[in-house]
Each structure stands twice: as structure tokens, then as C-alpha cells.
N, C-alpha and C positions, 0 to 999 in steps of 0.2 A: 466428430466431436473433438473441441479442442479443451486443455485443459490450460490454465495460467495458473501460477504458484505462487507464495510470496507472503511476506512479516510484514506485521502492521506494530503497532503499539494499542492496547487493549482503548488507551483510549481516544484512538482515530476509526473504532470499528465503526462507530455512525455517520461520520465524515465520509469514508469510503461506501457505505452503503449507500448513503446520500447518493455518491455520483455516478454512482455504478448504475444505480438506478436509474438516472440521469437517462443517462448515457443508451440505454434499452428501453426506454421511456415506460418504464412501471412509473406508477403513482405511489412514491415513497411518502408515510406518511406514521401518525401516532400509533395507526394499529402495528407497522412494522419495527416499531421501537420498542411497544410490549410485548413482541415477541423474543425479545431481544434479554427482556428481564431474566437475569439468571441464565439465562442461555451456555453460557460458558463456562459454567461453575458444573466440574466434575468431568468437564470434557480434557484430552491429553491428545497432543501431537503426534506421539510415537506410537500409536495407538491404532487399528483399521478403523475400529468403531468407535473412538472418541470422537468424534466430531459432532458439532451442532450442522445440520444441512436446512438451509432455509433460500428458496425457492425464489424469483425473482421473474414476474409475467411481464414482460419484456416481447420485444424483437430485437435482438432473441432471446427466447429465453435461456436464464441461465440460473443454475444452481451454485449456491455459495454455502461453499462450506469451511465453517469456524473452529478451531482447537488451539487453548493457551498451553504454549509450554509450558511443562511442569516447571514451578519454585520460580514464572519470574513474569513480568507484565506485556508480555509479545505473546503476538496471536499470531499463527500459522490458519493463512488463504489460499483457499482453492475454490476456481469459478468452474464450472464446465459448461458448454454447449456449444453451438454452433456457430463459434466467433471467429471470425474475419480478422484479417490481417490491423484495418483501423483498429479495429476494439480491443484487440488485443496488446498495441502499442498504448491506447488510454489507460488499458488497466495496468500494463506494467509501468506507465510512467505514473501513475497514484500509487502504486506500493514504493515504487520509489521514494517517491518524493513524503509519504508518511509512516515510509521506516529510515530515511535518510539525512532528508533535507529539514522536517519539520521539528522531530524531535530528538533525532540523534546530535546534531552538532555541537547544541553547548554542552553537554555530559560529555562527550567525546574533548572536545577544547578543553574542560576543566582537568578531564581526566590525565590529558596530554601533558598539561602545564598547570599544575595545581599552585603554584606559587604567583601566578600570573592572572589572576582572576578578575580584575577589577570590570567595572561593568564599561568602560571605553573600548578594554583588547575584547571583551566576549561580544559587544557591539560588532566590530571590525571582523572577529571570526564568523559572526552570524549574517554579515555580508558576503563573506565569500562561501559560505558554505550556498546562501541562497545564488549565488553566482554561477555556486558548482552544479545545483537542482534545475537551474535557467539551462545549463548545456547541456547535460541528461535529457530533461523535456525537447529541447531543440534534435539532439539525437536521434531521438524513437519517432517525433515527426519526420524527421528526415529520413528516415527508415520507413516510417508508413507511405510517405507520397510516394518514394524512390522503388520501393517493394522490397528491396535489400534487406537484410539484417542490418542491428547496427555494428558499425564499429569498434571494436573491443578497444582502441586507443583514445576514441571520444568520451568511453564509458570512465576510463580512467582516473579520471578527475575526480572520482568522489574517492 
């Protein structure tokens, strides 16, 4: 049994369910978004038994399990089952890229340079942040085909 870990933003938790699912070929679908309702509300991170745990019939299957940090809109992920080196480079390049790439950059850029905000330099930052997500993704493939881990120097870029 393997586990993968990892922050999403509360609101990419269907986006990633979406591919995960994908990806183990469940048939993701309206019943598994209303299971979704409310799901999070009362669950905590720091917590054994805070978590939302909801089930994914797959090859393979795998178990996902959901908990918002307390006081702020990120979700703490965890899959378990019996995942493969591939599967496991897709799911950490989707936590990546939808706790990093998708929704961190411009808060992060604004944060950096709050007097610099215009929407040409946040354009131009949300280029290179997506340029940064393009070598991450390229990374973890390279690490899946090669069987290696990756590179702690390639990671650096974000």
C-alpha cells in the first residue's frame, strides 16, 4: 500500500477528483459530487479522525481522503492503495500543479510586489509561474519513465 500526500485549494477538490478518477478509470460522475456536499465542513487536518474518506473503484483502487485546514481554504490529501510508480508521479504532478501553479501564483506575485500589480506584470508573472508548472510536470515524467526520483534541482524552480 502506497500513500501520496499533498494541498489542494478547497476549490480544485473536483478538478482533482475529476482526474484521479480519470486516471483509475472510475466513472466520476453527479452521484460523486453529491457526496461531496458538505463533506468538508467539520473535518480538520491535525486531527486522526477528521477526515472525509471517500472510496474511488478504480484500477486501482484507491481511497481519498479529505481534511480543510483549520481557519483557511486548503485542503490536506491523502490517496492510499496500491499505486505504481506512474500513478503516483500523476497524482503528485496534479497536487502540484493545483496547489502551485494554478492558484498560488498571482496571490503570491501580488503578495511579493504589492505596488506592482497592474494586469500586464501579473500577465507576465502568470507566464512564468505556468513555465515553472511546465518543468515540474516535465520532472515527475522524467522520473516516471527513468524510474529515478526526481531531481531536487529541477524541483527548484517553483
Amino acid at each position: 500500500m502506497t500513500t501520496v500526500a499533498g494541498w489542494i485549494f478547497e476549490q480544485n477538490v473536483v478538478r482533482f477528483l475529476e482526474h484521479l478518477s480519470h486516471y483509475v478509470g472510475h466513472q466520476y460522475d453527479a452521484a460523486d459530487e453529491d457526496a461531496l456536499v458538505g463533506a468538508l465542513d467539520g473535518t480538520d487536518d491535525e486531527s486522526d479522525t477528521g477526515w472525509f474518506q471517500y472510496p474511488l473503484q478504480g484500477v486501482p483502487p484507491v481511497l481519498v481522503s479529505l481534511a480543510r485546514a483549520v481557519g483557511g481554504s486548503v485542503v490536506s490529501v491523502r490517496i492510499d492503495g496500491a499505486i505504481d510508480s506512474v500513478l503516483e508521479a500523476r497524482i503528485n504532478t496534479m497536487l502540484d500543479l493545483l496547489w502551485t501553479a494554478i492558484e498560488g501564483c498571482r496571490p503570491y506575485f501580488v503578495r511579493q510586489n504589492p505596488r506592482v500589480a497592474s494586469k500586464s506584470t501579473v500577465r507576465r508573472s502568470a507566464f512564468v509561474c505556468a513555465a515553472r508548472a511546465v518543468a515540474v510536470v516535465l520532472c515527475f515524467v522524467r522520473a516516471a519513465v527513468s524510474g529515478a526520483p526526481p531531481r531536487a534541482s529541477a524541483l527548484s524552480v517553483m
